[in-house]
N, C-alpha and C positions, 0 to 999 in steps of 0.2 A: 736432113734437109740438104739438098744439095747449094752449091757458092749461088749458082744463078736465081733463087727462090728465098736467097737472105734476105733480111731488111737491112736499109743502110745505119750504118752503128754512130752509135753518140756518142758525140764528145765528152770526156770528162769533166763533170764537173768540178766547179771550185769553191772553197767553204763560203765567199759568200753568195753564189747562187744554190748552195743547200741550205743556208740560212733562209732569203728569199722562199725555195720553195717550202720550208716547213713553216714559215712565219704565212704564208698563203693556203698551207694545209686547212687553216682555222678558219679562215675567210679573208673575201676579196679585200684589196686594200690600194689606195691609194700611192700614189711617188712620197709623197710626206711622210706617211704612214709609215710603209716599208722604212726611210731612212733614218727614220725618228728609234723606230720600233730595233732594229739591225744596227742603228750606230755609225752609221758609216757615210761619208759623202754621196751629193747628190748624183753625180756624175759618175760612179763608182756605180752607182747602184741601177742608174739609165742602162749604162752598159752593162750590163750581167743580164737585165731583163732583156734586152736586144737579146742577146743569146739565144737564153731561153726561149724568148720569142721564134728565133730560129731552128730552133733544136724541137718546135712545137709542145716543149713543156706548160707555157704560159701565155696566157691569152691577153690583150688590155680591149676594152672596151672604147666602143669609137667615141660615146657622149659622155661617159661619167671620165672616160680614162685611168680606172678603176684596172687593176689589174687581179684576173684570178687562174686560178690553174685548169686548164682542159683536163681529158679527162685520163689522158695516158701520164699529165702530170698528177695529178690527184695519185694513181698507180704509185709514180715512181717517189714522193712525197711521203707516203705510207710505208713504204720497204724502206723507206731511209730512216725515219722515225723508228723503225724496227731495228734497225743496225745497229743504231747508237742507242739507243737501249742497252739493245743485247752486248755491244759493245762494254757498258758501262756496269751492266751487271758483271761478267768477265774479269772488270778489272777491280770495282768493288770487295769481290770475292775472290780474287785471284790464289790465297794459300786455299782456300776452300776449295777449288776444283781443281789442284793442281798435286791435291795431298789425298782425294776420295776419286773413287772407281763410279764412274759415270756410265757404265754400258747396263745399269739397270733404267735409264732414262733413254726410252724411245727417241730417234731422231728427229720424226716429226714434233716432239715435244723439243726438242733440245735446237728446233729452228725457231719454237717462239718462246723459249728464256729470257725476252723480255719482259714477259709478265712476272717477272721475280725482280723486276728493278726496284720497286717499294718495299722487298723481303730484305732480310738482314742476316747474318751469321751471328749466333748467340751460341758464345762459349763459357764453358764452367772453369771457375778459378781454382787453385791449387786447396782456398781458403773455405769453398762451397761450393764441393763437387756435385752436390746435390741440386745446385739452382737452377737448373735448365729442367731437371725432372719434376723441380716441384710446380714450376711453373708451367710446365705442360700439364699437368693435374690440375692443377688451379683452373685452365681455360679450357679444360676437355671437363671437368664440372657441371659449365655452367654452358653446354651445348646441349642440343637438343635433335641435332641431324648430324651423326658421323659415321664417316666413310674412313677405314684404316687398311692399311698392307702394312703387316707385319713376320720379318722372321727370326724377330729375338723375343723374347718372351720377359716380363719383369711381372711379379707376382701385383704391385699394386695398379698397374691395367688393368689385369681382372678383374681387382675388386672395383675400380672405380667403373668400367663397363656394367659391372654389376649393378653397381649403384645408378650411372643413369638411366638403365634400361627401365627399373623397379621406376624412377619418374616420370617414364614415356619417353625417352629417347627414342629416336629412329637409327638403328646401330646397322651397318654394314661392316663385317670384318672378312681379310684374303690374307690366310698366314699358311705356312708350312702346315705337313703333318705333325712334325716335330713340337713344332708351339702349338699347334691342336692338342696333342697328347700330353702335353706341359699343363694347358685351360683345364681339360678332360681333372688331373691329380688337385690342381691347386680350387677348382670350383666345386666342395661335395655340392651332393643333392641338395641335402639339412640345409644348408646354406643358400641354396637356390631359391627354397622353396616358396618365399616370400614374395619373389619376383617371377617365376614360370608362369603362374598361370596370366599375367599382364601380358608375357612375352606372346603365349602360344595366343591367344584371341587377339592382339591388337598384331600380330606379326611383325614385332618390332625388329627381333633379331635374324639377319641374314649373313650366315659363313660360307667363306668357300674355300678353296685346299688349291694350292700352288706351288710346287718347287721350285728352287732357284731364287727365289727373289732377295734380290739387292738391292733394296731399299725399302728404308721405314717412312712410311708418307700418314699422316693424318690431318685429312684437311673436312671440315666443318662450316657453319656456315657463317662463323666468325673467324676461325685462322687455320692458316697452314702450319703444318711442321714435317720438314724433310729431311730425315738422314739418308747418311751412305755408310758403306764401309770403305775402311782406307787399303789403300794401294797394295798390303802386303794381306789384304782379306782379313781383318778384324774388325767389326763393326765399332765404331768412333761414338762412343756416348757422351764422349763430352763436347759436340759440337750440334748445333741445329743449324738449319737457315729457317727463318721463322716469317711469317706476314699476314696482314689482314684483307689487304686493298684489292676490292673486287676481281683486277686480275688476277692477283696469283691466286684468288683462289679459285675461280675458275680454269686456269692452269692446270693447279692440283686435281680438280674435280675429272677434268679429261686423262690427266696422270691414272688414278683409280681405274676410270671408265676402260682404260686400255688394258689392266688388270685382271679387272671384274671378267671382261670380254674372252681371257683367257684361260680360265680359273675352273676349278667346279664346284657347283654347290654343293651342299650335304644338309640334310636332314637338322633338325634341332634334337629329335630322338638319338641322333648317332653320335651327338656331341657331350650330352651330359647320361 
């Protein structure tokens, strides 16, 4: 774009006219309202809205005197609610992303890392290295729709795959060859058999084969769970970042989808 075809740029805002506009994200509101709501003097808070006023972020209304956000304020209201989010997951999690290899998370995923502000890092103690694994078992149980990327392999996945698919799960799994041919030794047939023929008529199970991946993601239609590996390329079993709350797992769900996208399928014949 050329200098002559810019638009003219705005002024920096100040925390409390980011205040203001996210407290207006929600709905229109009153002088009162705002000062009650924000905390702050009345006069403080006239002038900020003046501003904004001027800055064409926010509108007041000529009868109620209501003030609400136009609609490039609504925009910039929305990106800042993003920020501070993403902000605060960042610092939440700060040894977490500071100690794990993140270039298996797409950018465009990693612009909206605010939907992991409700998620948590869940680490195992020196005392019960096993509590993050069993509790991932525990809540992959009691699903009924899962979507996994996986390039480590631990033998009781299997079997618990095995076992919800045999209740009707809906199983989508994206793992190496490597943990392919790992499923392949630790799942006989004998052992299948119980549950094949549920799989092959109700098409419950669908794999696909992908190299490289750096990251163990399984998210459901109850919770997320995301590994990485650390910094020097060993996968970290004793840390999860874990969540339930509608974003992040829709988050996770587009995480997958970006996977899936990339992936190939294979046969259920070629797997067992």
């Amino acid at each position: 774009m050329s200098p002559g075809k810019r638009g003219r740029s705005r002024a920096r805002l100040t925390p409390l006219q980011d205040d203001i506009l996210l407290c207006l994200k929600e709905e229109p509101r009153r002088l009162a309202d705002l000062r009650k709501r924000i905390d702050a003097r009345d006069t403080s808070v006239l002038h900020a809205i003046k501003q904004l006023e001027s800055e064409r972020l926010v509108r007041k209304d000529a009868v109620t005197h209501a003030c609400s956000l136009t609609s490039i304020g609504r925009v910039y209201a929305i990106m800042l609610d993003q920020l501070l989010r993403a902000s605060n997951v960042l610092s939440e999690m700060e040894d977490f992303w500071l100690s794990h290899d993140i270039s298996g998370i797409p950018e465009h995923l990693l612009m909206g890392i605010s939907a992991l502000d409700n998620a948590r890092v869940v680490r195992a103690t020196p005392s019960n290295l096993g509590a993050i694994h069993g509790r991932y078992l525990e809540l992959l149980k009691g699903s009924r729709k899962v979507d996994g990327v996986s390039p480590i392999f631990h033998p009781d996945f299997a079997a618990t795959m095995a076992e919800i698919l045999g209740e009707g799960a809906q199983v989508r799994l994206i793992v190496t060859k490597e943990v392919l041919d790992r499923i392949r030794e630790q799942v006989r047939l004998r052992d299948l058999a119980r549950y094949a023929k549920r799989i092959i008529i109700n098409r419950n199970l669908e794999m696909f084969v992908r190299e490289g991946l750096k990251i163990a993601l399984t998210v459901t239609e109850n919770f997320l769970s995301l590994g990485l590996f650390t910094l020097d390329g060993a996968y970290d079993y004793g840390v999860d970042v874990m969540g339930s709350h509608p974003q992040t797992l829709e988050w996770g769900q587009r995480l997958f989808e970006y996977y899936r996208g990339n992936s190939e399928r294979i046969k259920f014949s070629s797997v067992f």
